[in-house]
Structure formats: structure tokens, C-alpha cells
Backbone as CSV, one residue per row, in Angstrom:
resi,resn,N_x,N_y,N_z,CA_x,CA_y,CA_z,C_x,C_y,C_z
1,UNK,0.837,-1.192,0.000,0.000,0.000,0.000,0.882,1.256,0.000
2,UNK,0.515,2.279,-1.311,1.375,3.471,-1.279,1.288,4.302,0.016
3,UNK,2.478,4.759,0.688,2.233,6.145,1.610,1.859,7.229,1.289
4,UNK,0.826,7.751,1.465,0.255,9.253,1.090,1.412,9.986,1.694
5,UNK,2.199,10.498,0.198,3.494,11.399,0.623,3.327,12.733,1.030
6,UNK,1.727,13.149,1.291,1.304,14.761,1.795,1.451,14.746,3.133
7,UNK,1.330,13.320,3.959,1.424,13.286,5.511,2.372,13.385,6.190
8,UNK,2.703,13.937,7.039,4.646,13.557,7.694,4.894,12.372,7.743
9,UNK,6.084,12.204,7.595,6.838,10.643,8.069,6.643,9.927,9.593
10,UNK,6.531,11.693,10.401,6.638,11.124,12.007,6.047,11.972,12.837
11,UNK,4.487,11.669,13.316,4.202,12.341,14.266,3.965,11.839,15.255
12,UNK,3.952,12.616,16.533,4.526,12.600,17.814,3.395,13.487,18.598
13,UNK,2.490,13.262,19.456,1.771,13.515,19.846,1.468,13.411,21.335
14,UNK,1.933,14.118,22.269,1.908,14.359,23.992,2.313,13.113,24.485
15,UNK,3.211,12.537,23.615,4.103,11.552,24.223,4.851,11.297,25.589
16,UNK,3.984,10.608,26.248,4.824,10.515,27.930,5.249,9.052,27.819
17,UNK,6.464,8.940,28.710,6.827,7.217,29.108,7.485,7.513,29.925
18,UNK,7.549,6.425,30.532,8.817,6.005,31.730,9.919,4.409,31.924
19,UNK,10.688,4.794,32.881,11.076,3.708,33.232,10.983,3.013,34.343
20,UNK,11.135,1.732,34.456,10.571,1.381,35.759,12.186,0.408,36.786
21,UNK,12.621,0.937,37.704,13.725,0.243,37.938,13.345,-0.125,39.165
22,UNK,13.936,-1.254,39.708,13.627,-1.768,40.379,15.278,-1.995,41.758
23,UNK,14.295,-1.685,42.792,15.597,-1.011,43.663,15.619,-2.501,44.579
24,UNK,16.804,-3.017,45.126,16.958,-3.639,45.903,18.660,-3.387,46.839
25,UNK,18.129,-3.323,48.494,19.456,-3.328,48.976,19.523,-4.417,50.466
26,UNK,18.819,-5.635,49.849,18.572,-6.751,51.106,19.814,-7.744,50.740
27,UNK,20.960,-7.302,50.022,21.731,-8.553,49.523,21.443,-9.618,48.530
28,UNK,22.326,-10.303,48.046,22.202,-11.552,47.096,21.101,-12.415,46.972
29,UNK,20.856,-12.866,48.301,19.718,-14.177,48.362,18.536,-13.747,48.141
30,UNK,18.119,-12.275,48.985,16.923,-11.594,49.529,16.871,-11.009,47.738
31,UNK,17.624,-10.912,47.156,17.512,-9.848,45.807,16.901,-10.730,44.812
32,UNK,17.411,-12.094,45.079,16.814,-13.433,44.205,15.477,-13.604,44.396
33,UNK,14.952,-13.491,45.768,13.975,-14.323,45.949,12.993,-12.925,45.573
34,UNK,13.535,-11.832,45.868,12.459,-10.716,45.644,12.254,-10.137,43.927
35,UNK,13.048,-10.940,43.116,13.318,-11.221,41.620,11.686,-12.082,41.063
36,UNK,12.150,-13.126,42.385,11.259,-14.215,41.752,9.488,-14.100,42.531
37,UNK,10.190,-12.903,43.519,8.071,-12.634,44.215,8.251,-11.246,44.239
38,UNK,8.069,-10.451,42.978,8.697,-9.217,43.018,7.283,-8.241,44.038
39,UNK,7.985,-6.977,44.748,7.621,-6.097,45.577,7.342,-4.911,45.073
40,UNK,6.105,-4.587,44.347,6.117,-3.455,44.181,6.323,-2.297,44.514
41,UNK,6.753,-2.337,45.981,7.062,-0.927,46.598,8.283,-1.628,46.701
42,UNK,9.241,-1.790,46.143,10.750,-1.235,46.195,11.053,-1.120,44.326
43,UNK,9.766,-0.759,43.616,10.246,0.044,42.194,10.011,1.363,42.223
44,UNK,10.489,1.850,41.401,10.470,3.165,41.121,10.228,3.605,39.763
45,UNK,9.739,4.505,39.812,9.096,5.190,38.467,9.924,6.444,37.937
46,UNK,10.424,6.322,37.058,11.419,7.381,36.507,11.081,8.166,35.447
47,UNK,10.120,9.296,35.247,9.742,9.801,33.969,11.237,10.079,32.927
48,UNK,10.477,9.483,32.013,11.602,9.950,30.839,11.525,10.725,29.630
49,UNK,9.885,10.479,28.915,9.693,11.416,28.212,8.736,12.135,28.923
50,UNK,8.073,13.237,28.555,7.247,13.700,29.616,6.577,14.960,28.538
51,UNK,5.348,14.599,27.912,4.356,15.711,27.179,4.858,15.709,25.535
52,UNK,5.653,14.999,24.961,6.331,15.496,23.605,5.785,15.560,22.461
53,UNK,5.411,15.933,21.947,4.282,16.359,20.311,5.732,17.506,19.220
54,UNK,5.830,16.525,18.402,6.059,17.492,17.018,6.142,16.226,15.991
55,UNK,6.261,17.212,15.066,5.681,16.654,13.500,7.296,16.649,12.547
56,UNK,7.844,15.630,11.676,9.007,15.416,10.725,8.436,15.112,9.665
57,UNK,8.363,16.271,8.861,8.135,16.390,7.502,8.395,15.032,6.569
58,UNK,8.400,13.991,5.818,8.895,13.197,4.713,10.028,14.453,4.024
59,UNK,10.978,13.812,3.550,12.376,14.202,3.396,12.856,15.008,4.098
60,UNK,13.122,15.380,4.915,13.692,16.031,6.164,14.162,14.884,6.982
61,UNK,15.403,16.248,7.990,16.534,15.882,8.912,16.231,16.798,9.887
62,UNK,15.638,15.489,11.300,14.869,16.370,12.505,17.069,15.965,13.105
63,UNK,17.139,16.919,14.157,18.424,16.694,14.650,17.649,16.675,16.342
64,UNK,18.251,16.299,17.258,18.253,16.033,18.382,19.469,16.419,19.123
65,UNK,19.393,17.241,20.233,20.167,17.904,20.962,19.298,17.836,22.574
66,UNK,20.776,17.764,23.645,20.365,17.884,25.187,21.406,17.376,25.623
67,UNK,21.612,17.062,26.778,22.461,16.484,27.855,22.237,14.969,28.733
68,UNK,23.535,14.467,28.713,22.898,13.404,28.901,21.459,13.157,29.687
69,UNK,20.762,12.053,29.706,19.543,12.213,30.185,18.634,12.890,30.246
70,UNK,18.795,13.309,29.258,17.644,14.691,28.457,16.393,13.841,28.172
71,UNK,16.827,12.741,27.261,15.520,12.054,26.903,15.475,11.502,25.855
72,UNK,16.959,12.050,24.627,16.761,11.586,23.463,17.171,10.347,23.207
73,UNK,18.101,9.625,23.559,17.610,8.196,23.214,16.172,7.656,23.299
74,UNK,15.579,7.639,24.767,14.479,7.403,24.823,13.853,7.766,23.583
75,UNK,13.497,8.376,23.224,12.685,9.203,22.722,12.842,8.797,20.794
76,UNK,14.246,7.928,20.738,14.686,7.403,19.418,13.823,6.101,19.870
77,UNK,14.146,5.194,21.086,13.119,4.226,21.071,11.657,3.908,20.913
78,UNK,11.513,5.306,21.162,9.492,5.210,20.930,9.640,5.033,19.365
79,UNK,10.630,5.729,18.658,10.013,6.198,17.322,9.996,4.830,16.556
80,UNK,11.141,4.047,17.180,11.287,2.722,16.808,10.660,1.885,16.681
81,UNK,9.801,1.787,17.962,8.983,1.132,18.527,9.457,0.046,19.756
82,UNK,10.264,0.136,20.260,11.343,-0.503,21.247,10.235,-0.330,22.841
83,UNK,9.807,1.328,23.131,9.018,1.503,24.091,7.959,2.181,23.900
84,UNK,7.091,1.210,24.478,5.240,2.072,23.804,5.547,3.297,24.649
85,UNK,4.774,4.193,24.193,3.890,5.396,24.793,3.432,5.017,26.520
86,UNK,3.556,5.257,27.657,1.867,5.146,28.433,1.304,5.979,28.265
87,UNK,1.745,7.456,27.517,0.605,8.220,27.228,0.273,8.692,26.011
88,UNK,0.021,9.271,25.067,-0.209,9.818,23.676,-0.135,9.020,22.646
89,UNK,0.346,8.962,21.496,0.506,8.547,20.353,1.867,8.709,19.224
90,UNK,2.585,7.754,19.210,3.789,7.615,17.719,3.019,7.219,16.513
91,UNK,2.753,8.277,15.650,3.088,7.529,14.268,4.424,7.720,13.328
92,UNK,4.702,6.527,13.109,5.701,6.199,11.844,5.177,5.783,10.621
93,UNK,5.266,6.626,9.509,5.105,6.338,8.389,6.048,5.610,7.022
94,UNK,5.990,4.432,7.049,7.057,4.167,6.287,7.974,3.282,6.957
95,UNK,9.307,2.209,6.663,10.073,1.163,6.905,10.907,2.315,7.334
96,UNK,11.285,1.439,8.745,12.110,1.796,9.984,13.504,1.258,9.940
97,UNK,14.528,1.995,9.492,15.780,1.314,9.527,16.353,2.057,10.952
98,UNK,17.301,1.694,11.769,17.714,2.216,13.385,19.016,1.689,13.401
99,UNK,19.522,2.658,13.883,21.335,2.705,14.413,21.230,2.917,15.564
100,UNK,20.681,2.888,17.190,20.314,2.708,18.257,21.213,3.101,19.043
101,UNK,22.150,2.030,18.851,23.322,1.529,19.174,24.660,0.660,18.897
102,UNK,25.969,1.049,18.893,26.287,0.493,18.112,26.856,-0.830,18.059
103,UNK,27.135,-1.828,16.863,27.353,-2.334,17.594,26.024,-3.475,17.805
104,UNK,25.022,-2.874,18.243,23.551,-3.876,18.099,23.290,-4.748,16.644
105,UNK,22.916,-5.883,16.482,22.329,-6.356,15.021,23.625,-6.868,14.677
106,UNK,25.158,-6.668,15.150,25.975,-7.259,14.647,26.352,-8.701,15.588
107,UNK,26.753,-9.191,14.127,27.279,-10.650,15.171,28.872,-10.254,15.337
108,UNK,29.572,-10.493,16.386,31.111,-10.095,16.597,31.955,-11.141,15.987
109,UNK,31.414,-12.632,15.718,32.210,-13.354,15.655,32.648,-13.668,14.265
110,UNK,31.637,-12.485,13.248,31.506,-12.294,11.993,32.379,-11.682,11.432
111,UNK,32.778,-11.677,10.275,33.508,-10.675,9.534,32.702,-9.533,9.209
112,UNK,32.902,-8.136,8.791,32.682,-7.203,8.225,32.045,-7.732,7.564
113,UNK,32.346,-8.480,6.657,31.889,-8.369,5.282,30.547,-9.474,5.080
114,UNK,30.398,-10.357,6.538,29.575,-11.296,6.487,28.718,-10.518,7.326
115,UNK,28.777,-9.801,8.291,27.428,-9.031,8.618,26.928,-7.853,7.194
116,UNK,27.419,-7.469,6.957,27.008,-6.156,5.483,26.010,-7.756,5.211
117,UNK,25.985,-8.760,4.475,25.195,-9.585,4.186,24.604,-10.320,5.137
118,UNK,24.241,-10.241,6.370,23.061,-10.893,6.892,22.428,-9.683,7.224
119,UNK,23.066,-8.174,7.290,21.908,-7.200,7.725,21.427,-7.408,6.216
120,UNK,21.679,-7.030,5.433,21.018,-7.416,3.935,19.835,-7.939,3.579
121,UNK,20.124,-9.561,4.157,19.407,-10.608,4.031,18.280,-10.265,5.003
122,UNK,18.739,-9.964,6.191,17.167,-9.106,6.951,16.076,-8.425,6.285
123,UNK,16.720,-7.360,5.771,15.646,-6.787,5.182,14.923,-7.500,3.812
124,UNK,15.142,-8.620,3.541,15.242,-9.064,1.752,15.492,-8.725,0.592
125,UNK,16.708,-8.367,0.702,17.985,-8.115,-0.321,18.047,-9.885,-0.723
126,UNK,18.114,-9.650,-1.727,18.915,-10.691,-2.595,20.281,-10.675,-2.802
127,UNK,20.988,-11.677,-2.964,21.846,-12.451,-3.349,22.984,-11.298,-4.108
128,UNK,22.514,-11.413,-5.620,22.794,-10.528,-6.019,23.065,-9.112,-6.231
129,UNK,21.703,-8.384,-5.387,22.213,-6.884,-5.229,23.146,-6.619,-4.270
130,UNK,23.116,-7.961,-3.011,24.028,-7.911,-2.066,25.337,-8.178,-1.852
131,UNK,25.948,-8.695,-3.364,26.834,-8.690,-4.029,27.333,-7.437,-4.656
132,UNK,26.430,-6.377,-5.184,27.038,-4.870,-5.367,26.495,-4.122,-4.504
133,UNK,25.861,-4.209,-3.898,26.237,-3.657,-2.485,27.476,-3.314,-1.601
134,UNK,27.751,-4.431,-1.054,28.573,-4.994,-0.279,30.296,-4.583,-0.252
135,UNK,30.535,-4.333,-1.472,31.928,-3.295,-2.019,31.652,-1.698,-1.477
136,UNK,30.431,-1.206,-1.600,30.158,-0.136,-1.779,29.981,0.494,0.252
137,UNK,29.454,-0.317,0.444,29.313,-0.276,2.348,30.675,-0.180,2.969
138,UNK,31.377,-1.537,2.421,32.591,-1.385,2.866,33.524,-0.486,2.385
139,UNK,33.589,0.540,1.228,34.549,1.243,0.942,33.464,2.780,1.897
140,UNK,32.243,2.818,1.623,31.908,3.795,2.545,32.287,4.036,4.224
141,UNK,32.498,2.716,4.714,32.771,2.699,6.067,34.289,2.590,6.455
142,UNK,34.819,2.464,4.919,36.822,3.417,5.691,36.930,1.684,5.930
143,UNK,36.733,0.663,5.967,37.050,-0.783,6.385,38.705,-0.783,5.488
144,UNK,38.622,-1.189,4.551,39.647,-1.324,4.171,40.267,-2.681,4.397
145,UNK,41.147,-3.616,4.444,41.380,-5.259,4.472,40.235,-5.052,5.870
146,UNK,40.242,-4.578,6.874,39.839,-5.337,7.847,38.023,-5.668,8.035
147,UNK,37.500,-5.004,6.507,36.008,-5.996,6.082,36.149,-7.007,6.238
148,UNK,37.160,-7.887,5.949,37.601,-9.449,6.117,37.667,-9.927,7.317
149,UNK,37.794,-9.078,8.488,38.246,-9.360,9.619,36.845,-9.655,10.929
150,UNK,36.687,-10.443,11.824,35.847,-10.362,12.620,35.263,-9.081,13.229
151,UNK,34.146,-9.025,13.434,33.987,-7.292,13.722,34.501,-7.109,15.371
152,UNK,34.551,-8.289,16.111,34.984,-8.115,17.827,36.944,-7.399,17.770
153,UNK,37.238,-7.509,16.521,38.790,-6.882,16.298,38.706,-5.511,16.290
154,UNK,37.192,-4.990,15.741,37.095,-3.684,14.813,36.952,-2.403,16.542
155,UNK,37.706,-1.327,16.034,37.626,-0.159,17.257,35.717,0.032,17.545
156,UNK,35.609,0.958,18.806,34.358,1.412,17.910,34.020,2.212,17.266
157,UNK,35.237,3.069,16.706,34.735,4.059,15.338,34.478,3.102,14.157
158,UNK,35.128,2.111,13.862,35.023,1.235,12.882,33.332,0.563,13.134
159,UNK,32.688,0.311,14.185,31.614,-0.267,14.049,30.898,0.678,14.184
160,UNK,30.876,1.798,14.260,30.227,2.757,14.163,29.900,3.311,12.412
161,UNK,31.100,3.265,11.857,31.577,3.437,10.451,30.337,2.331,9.665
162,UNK,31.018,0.892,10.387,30.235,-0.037,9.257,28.802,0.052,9.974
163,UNK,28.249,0.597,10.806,26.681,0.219,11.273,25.859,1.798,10.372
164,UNK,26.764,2.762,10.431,26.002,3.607,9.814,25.688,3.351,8.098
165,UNK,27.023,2.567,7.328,27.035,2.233,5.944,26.021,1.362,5.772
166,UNK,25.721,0.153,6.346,25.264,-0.896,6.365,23.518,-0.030,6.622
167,UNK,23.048,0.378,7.270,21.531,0.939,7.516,21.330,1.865,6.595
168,UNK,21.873,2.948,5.910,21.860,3.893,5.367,21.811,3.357,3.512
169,UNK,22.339,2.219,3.876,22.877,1.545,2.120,21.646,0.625,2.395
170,UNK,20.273,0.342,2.912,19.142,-0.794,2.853,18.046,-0.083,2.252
171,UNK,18.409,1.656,1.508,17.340,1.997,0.986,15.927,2.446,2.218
172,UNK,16.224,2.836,3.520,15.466,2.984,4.679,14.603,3.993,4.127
173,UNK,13.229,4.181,4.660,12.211,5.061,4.317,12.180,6.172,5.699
174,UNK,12.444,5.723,6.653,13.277,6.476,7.757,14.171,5.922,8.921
175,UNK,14.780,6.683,9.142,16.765,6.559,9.527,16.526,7.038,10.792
176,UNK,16.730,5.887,11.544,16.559,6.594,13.198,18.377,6.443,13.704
177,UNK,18.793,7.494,13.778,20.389,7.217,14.210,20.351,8.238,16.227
178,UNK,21.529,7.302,16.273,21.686,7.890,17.511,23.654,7.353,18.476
179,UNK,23.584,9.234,17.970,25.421,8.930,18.401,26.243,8.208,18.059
180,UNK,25.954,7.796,16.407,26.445,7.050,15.781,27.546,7.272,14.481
181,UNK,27.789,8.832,14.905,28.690,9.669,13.427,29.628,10.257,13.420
182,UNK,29.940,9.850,14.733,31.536,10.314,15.735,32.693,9.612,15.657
183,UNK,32.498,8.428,14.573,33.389,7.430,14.629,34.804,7.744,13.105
184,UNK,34.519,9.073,12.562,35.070,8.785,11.328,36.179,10.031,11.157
185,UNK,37.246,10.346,10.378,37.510,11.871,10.293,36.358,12.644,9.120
186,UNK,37.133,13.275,8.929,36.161,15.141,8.290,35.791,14.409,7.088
187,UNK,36.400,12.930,6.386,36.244,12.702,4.942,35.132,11.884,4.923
188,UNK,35.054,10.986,6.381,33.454,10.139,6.559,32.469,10.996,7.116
189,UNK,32.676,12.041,7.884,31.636,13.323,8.029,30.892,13.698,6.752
190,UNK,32.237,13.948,6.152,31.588,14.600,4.518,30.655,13.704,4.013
191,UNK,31.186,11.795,3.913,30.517,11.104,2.842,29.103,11.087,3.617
192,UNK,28.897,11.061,4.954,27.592,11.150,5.837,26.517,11.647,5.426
193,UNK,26.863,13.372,5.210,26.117,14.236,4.892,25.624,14.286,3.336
194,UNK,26.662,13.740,2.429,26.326,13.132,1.538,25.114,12.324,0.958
195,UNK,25.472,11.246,2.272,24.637,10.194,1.938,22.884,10.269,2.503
196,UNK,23.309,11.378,3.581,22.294,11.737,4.417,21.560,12.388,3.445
197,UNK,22.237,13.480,2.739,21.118,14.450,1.787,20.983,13.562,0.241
198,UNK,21.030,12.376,-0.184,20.475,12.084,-0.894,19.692,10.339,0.086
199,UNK,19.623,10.603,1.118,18.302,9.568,1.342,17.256,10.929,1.086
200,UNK,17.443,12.038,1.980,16.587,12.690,1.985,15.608,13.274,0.305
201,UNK,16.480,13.328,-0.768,16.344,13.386,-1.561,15.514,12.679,-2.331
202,UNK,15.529,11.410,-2.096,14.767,10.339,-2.552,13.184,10.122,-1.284
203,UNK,13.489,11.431,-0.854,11.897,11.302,-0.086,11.662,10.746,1.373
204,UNK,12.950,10.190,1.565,12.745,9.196,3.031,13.393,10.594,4.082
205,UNK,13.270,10.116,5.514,13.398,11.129,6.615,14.585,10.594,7.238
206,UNK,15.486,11.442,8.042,15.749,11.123,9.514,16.101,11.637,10.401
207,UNK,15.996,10.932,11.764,16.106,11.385,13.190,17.543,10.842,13.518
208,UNK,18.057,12.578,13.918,19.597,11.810,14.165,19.516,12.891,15.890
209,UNK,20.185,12.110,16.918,20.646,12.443,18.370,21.756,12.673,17.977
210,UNK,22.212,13.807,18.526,24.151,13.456,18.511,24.342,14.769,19.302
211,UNK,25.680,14.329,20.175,25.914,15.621,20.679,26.732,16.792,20.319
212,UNK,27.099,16.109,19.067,28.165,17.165,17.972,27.026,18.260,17.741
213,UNK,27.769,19.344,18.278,26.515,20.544,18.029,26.731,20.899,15.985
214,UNK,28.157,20.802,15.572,27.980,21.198,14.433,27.431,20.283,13.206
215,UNK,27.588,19.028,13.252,27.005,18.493,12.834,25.396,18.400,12.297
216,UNK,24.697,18.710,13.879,23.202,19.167,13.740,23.012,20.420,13.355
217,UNK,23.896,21.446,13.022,23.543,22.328,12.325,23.708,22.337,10.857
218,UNK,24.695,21.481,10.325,25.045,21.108,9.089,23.964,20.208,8.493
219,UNK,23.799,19.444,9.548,22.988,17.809,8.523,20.959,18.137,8.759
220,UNK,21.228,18.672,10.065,19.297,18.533,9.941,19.036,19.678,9.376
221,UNK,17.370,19.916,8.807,16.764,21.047,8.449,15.921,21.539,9.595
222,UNK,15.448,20.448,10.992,14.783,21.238,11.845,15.481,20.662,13.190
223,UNK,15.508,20.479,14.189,16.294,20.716,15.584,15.570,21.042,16.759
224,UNK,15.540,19.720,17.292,14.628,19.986,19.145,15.780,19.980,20.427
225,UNK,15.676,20.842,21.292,16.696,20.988,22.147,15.578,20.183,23.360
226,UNK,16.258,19.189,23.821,15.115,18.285,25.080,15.801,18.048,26.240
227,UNK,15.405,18.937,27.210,16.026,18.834,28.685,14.771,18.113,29.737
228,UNK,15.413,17.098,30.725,14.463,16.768,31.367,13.304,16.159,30.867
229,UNK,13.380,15.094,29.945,12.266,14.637,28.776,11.293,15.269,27.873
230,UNK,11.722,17.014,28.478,10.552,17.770,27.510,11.336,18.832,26.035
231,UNK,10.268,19.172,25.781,10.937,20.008,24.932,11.685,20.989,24.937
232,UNK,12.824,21.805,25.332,13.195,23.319,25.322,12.838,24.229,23.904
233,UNK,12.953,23.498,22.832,13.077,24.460,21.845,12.822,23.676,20.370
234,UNK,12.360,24.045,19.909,12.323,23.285,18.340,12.574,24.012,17.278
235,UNK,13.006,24.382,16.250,12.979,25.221,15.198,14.128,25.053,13.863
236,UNK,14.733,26.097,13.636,15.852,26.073,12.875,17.287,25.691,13.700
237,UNK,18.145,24.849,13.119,18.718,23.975,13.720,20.129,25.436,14.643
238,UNK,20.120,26.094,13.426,21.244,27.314,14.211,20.457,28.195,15.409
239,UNK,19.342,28.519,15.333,19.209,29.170,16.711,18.769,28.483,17.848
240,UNK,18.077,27.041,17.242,18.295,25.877,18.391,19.745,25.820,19.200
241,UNK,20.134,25.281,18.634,21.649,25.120,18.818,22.684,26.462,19.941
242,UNK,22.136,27.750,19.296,22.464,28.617,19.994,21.909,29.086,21.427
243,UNK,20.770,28.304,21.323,20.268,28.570,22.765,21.102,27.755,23.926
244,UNK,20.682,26.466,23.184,21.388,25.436,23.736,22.764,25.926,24.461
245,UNK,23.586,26.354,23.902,24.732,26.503,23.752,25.085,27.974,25.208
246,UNK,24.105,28.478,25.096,23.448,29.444,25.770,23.688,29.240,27.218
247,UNK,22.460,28.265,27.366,22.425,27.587,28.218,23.047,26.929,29.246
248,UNK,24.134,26.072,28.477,25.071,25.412,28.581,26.529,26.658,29.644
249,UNK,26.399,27.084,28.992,27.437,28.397,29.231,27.078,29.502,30.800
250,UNK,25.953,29.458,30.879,25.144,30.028,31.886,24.938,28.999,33.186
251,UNK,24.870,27.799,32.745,24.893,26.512,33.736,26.561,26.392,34.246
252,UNK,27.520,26.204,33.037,28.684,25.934,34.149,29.277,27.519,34.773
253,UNK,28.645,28.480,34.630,28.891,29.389,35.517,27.886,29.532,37.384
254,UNK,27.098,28.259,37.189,26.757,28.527,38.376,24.913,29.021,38.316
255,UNK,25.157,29.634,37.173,23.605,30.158,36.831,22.871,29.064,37.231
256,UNK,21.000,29.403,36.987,20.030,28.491,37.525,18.646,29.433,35.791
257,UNK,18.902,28.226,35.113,17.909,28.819,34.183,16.292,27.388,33.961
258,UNK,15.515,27.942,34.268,14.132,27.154,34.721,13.749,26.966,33.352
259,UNK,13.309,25.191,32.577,12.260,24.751,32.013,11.119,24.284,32.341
């Protein structure tokens, strides 16, 4: 069934969730047995997203900015579908390709060049295209002989390198990345943005987290600054960014600025 390409790719609608952790300080045995007859009053409830609604155009680059525990991973998992909502509504329009984490979806005991073909084979790639493919991932991801090599050898800029080539090269209808573009110099930056503005080109979206402030001003067209699971700011990615930055600057002086 065609996607009506007039609708966004991704809306997001008073999105709340949490996490639920579960505290124990009775020791080993007492931690087992309270595992296996669990106590609801020693969990805890941790809001993580908290009210979130905005809209990502089809071909557009939403960027994601905050501090740790801001919210944006979370907040890459809803889009995923990893963690429901308990409150509002995700829609995703369109096949979900995700860089999460890195590192995830790979087998270690694999070569380079034998994961590029079972992520492949996931999605149902054939044989053959995964044959010209497969040159093309690996010369994008800087591999070089060590495609041949088990990926548990590879740094993690290198699996960072091959997890972004490998998702980005499956033809995704939207690209959920997260802190995944830090792994390369200025020449895999470049091929990124590259590759980034012709998915976008061909109509598909994506959501990239990263804490490289220049990056998100280079690669997205719109930019949410999310402190404390909510929103601070959404707009154009440079005066996002500048608030942020703002912010940031006013905090390690001691300042106290209220969302």
C-alpha cells in the first residue's frame, strides 16, 4: 500500500513514558527471591519522556540535541517502537531502519563483510544486489582489508563506520540514528552528509541524536533541544543550537535557568 506522501513521516503527539527500575538493597539471596516474588514498593518510576508532540516532515533531517539524560535516546526508542507510549501517540510512516546503538544487530564473531550480508538478508535483499552492495558499504565505512576481519577486532569508530554504511545503504524510508557519526575523520563526516542528503532526496526522513553541536547544524533542516524529557526548543537547527549553547554556558557558571 502506497504512503500518502502529503502526511509527515513522524508524528509525535503528547508523548509521555517512563522507566521502571527496580531497587533492591537486602543482599544476594533476599535480591533473588524478591526477583522471583517481586515487591512493588521497592520500584520506582522514573519519567523519561514527559508531554512530547512534534511533527518530521517526509524528506527532512529532525536533529536532536540535550544532555545526557535529556531524553533523546528514549525518545529514538518510541520512534522505533522498542518503548510504547503510556501516554499519547507515535506515528511512523514508512520502513524503519535504526542505528540505536552500536554495535547492536551485529554478530562479533563475523567478519565485516559477512554481517554487510546478513543485515542485507534481513531486510530481503537478494543475493545478487548484495553482491554490489557490499563493495560499496565497505569502501563507505573506511574498512579497508579489515572488512575481512571479525567485527569483535574492529575499534568502535570502525563499528560505528560499518553500522552507519550498512543501515543507510538498505534503501530505509526512515533513519533513526543515535550517536552514531563520531566514529570517522572530516572525509566520513563529509561522505555522511552526503549520503544523508540524498536519502533525503529520494523522499525518506531522519532522526539523528548526537551531541556534535555542528554536525546538527550542518545535517538537519529542523532541531529539538530536550532537557528533562521535555521540549526546550524546536525550530531552525542554528538558533536551536544557539540557545542550547546558551544555556550550557550560563549553567557551568553557576547560573540556575528554569524549564
Amino acid at each position: 500500500m502506497a504512503i500518502d506522501s502529503t502526511l509527515p513521516a513522524i508524528e509525535v503527539e503528547n508523548l509521555s513514558t517512563s522507566y521502571h527500575l527496580h531497587l533492591n538493597n537486602s543482599g544476594t539471596w533476599a535480591g533473588i527471591y524478591d526477583l522471583i516474588k517481586r515487591n512493588p514498593d521497592t520500584d520506582r518510576i522514573v519519567p523519561a519522556i514527559r508531554d512530547v508532540s512534534f511533527t518530521v516532515p517526509r524528506g527532512s533531517v529532525l536533529g536532536v540535541i540535550g544532555r545526557n539524560g535529556a531524553g533523546k535516546s528514549t525518545l529514538l526508542r518510541c520512534l522505533a517502537g522498542i518503548l510504547a507510549p503510556e501516554q499519547g501517540r507515535v506515528i511512523v510512516r514508512g520502513r524503519i531502519s535504526s542505528l540505536l546503538t552500536i554495535g547492536v544487530g551485529m554478530n562479533p564473531a563475523l567478519t565485516g563483510r559477512e554481517n554487510i550480508k546478513l543485515g542485507g538478508l534481513a531486510v530481503g535483499l537478494s543475493e545478487e544486489r548484495l553482491d554490489e552492495l557490499t563493495e560499496s558499504i565497505a569502501d563507505f565505512a573506511q574498512l579497508g582489508e579489515y572488512v575481512d576481519f571479525p567485527v569483535n577486532a574492529y575499534s568502535t569508530g570502525m563499528k560505528s563506520r560499518l553500522g552507519f554504511a550498512v543501515v543507510a545503504h538498505l534503501d530505509p524510508e526512515v533513519l533513526l540514528i543515535d550517536e552514531a557519526l563520531a566514529g570517522g575523520d572530516s572525509r566520513f563526516q563529509e561522505a555522511v552528509g552526503e549520503k544523508m542528503a540524498e536519502i533525503c532526496g529520494n523522499g525518506r526522513t531522519i532522526v539523528l541524536v548526537s551531541h556534535g553541536l555542528q554536525a546538527i547544524q550542518y545535517l538537519a533542516t529542523t532541531a529539538i533541544w530536550m532537557h528533562q524529557g521535555k521540549i526546550v526548543e524546536i525550530g531552525d537547527p542554528d538558533d536551536v543550537v544557539a540557545s542550547y549553547m546558551r544555556y550550557c554556558r550560563i549553567e557551568s557558571l553557576g547560573g540556575e535557568l528554569n524549564y
